[in-house]
C-alpha positions, 0 to 999 in steps of 0.5 A: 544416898548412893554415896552412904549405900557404897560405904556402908557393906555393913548393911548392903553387903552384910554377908561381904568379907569387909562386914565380917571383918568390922564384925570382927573388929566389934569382937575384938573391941569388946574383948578388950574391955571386958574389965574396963567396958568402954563407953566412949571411944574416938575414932580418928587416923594419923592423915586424911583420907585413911578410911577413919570415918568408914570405918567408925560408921561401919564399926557403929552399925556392927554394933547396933546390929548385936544389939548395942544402942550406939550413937555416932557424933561428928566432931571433925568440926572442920571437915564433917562427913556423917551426916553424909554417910547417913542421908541426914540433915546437919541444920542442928547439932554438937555445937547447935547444943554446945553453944546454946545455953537454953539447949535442952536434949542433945539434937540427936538423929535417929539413923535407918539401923535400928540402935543406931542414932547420931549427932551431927556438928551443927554449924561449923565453928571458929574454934574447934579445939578450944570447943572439944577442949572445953567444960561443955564438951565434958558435960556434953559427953556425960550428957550423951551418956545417957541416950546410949551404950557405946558413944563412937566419936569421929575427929580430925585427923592426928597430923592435921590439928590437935582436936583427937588428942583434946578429946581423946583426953576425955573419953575411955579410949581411941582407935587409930585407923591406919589406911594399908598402902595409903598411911606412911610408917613415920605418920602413924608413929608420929600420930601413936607418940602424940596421941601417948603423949597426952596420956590418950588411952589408945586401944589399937589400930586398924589397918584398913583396906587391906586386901583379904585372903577369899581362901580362908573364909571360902568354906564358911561363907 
C-alpha cells in the first residue's frame, strides 16, 4: 500500500508539479486525437525500469479524474505490476478470461479512483506473445471495449521480447515512455524503428522524470 501511495502523485499529490504534468499529458492526448479519438492505447518503453507502468497508472487516474471511464490491463504477462500499484488481488484476470472458454464477464476490478477499473494478468502464462497475438485477444479487446472510454494497456518492454509490437498491432495507438537520464539514444531509436516496422500506430513519447523548472508554474500554483 505504501508503494501504490508513493507512485501514484495523481492522487496523493494532486496539487504536485509531477500531477500536472500527467494532467497535461491527458490534454495533449486528446488533442491529438481529436479526429480520430483513441479508444485503446498501449503503454510500454524501449527497456525496463523507464517509468512505463507509473506513467500509465498515473495517465489512468488523470483521466478518471476528468470524467473519462478508463480501465487499466496488466499485459506484461512476465513481469505484472498493476495489481500492485493499485492494493488489488491478481487470483483472477486477462489470461483467467482469455484461457477459459466458459468465461463470462471479463474479471474486471473496481480500483479506489472513481472511473477507474483494471484487469490484472491472472496466472502468469507459457506463451506470452503468441497469447496477446492471438483471435481471443482480439475479441477480448472489443470485449473490454464495452466496460470503458479509454482502454490503457501495460506491456513489456520493446527491447525485452516482442509482446508491445504484437499488441500494439491491435490497438488505436502506442505511447513510448522514455526514462530521462535512464533510456539510451540508440535504445529508444531501436524501439521507434521496431514499433514503425510493424505498422504500430506510435503516438509520441514521453520523457519521464525530467526534472522540472518550479519558476514557470511558481505563480499559478
Amino acid at each position: 500500500m505504501t508503494e501504490h501511495r508513493n507512485v501514484l502523485v495523481t492522487i496523493n499529490q494532486a496539487r504536485s508539479l509531477a500531477a500536472e504534468a500527467y494532467r497535461t499529458l491527458r490534454t495533449n492526448i486528446q488533442f491529438a486525437s481529436l479526429d480520430h479519438p483513441l479508444r485503446t492505447l498501449v503503454v510500454t518503453s524501449p527497456g525496463p525500469e523507464d517509468g512505463k507502468t507509473t506513467t500509465l497508472a498515473n495517465l489512468a487516474v488523470s483521466f478518471a479524474q476528468a470524467g473519462v471511464r478508463a480501465l487499466v490491463v496488466d499485459c506484461d504477462l512476465r513481469r505484472p505490476s498493476l495489481h500492485r500499484l493499485f492494493a488489488l488481488p491478481n487470483e483472477q484476470g486477462l489470461t483467467s478470461y482469455l484461457l477459459d472458454d466458459s468465461a463470462g464477464a471479463p474479471p474486471i476490478q473496481q480500483t479506489e479512483v472513481e472511473n477507474l477499473a483494471m484487469l490484472s494478468t491472472g496466472p502468469l502464462p507459457h506463451n506470452p506473445s503468441e497469447l496477446l497475438g492471438s483471435r481471443r485477444m482480439e475479441r477480448a479487446i472489443e470485449s473490454l471495449a464495452e466496460h470503458a472510454e479509454l482502454i490503457l494497456f501495460d506491456t513489456p518492454p520493446v527491447a525485452a521480447v516482442s509482446d508491445a509490437v504484437v499488441l500494439g498491432r491491435k490497438v488505436d495507438g502506442v505511447l513510448l515512455v522514455i526514462g530521462a537520464g535512464r533510456t539510451r539514444r540508440d535504445h529508444a531509436t531501436q524501439a521507434r524503428r521496431a514499433l514503425e516496422r510493424a505498422s504500430v500506430n506510435v503516438i509520441g513519447a514521453v520523457l519521464n522524470n525530467a526534472r522540472l523548472d518550479a519558476s514557470l508554474y511558481r505563480h499559478y500554483g
